[in-house]
C-alpha positions as CSV (number, residue, x, y, z in Angstrom):
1,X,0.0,0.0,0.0
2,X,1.0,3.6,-0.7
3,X,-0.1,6.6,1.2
4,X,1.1,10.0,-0.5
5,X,0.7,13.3,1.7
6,X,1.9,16.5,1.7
7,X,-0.2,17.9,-1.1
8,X,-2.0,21.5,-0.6
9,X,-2.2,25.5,-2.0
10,X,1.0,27.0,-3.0
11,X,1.9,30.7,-4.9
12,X,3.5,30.2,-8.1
13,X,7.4,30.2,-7.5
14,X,6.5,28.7,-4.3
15,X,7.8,25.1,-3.4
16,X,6.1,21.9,-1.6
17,X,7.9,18.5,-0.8
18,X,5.3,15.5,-1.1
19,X,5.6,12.1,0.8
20,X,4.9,8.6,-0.1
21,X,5.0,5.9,2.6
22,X,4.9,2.5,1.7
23,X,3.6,-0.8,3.4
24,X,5.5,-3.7,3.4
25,X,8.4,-5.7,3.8
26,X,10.3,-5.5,0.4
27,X,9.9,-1.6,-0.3
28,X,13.8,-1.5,-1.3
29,X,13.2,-3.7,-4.1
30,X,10.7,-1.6,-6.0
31,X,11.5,1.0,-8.8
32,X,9.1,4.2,-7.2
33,X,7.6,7.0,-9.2
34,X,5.6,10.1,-9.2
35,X,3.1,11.1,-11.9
36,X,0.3,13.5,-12.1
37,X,-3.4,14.2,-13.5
38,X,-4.4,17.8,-14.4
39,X,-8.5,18.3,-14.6
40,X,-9.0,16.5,-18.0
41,X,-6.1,15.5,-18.7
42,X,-4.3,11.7,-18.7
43,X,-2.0,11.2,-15.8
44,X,1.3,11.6,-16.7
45,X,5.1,10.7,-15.5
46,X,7.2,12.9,-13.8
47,X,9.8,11.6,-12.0
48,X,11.2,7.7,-11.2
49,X,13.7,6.5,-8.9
50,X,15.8,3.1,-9.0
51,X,16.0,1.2,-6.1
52,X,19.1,1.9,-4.2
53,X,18.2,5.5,-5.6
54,X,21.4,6.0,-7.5
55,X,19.7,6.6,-10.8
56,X,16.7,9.0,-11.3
57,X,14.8,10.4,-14.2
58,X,12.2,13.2,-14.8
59,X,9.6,14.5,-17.1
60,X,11.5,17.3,-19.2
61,X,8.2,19.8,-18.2
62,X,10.2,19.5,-14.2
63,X,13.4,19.5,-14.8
64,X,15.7,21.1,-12.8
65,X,12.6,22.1,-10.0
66,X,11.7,18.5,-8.8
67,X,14.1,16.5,-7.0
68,X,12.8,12.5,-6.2
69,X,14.6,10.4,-3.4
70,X,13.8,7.8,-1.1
71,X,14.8,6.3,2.1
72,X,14.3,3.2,2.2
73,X,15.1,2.5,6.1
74,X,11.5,4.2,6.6
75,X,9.9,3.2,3.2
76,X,9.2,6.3,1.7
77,X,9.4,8.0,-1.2
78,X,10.1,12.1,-1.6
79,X,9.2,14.6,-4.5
80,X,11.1,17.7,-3.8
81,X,9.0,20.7,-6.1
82,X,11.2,24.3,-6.3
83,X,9.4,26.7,-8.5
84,X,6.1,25.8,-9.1
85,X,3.9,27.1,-11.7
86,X,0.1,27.1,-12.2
87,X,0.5,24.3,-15.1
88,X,1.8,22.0,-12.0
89,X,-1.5,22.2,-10.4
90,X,-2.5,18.3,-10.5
91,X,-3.2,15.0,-8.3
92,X,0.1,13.4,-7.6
93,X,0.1,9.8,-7.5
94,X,3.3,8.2,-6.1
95,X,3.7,4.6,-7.9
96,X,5.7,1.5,-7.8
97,X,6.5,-1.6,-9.4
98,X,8.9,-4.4,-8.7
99,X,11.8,-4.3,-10.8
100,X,15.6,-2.9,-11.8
101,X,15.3,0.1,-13.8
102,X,13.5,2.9,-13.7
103,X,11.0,3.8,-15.9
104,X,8.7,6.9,-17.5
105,X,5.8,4.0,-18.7
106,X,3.0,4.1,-16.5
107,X,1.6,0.8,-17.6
108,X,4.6,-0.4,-16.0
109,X,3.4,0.5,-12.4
110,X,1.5,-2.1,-10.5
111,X,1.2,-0.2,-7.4
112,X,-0.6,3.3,-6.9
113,X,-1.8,5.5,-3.9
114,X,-4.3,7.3,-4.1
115,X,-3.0,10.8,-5.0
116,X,-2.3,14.6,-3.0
117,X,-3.8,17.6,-4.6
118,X,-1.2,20.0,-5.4
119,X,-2.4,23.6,-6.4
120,X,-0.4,26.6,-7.6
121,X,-2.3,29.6,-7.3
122,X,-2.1,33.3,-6.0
């Protein structure tokens, strides 16, 4: 099970750090990620980490303003957000699936919570 958290209302330029905690006894073998679902829109990727969390990759929209770690000693995952925009504003889901490399695919991801609102707004 994952339980993300630390959604809420933000100004634009403003930044937010979102949480993922994970049940279970084997979190350190799972590839984590983060996606998102704007109003009408599909959800999309935006940022993956590998297990031991020495390899990373993210959605070219974020860039350079979202950071994604993990510490797996208390099985959670971490989306750090620096200069957020309106166009962030979205549900984040935090994801996993058990496997080696990281990956962008959602159809990979086998496990989901159940998503943090996130809005950028002044």
């Amino acid at each position: 099970q994952l339980q993300a958290s630390g959604g809420g209302l933000v100004q634009p330029g403003g930044s937010l750090r979102l949480s993922c905690a994970a049940s279970g006894r084997t979190f350190s073998g799972y590839v984590l990620g983060w996606f998102r679902q704007a109003p009408g829109k599909e959800r999309e990727f935006e940022a993956t980490i590998s297990r031991s969390g020495g390899n990373t990759d993210y959605a070219d929209s974020v860039k350079g303003r979202f950071t994604i770690s993990r510490d797996n000693a208390k099985n959670t995952v971490y989306l750090q957000m620096y200069g957020l925009k309106p166009e962030d504003t979205a549900v984040y889901y935090c994801a996993a699936f058990y496997g080696s490399r990281v990956s962008s695919h959602r159809h990979h991801y086998d496990y989901w919570g159940q998503g943090t609102l996130v809005t950028v707004s002044s």
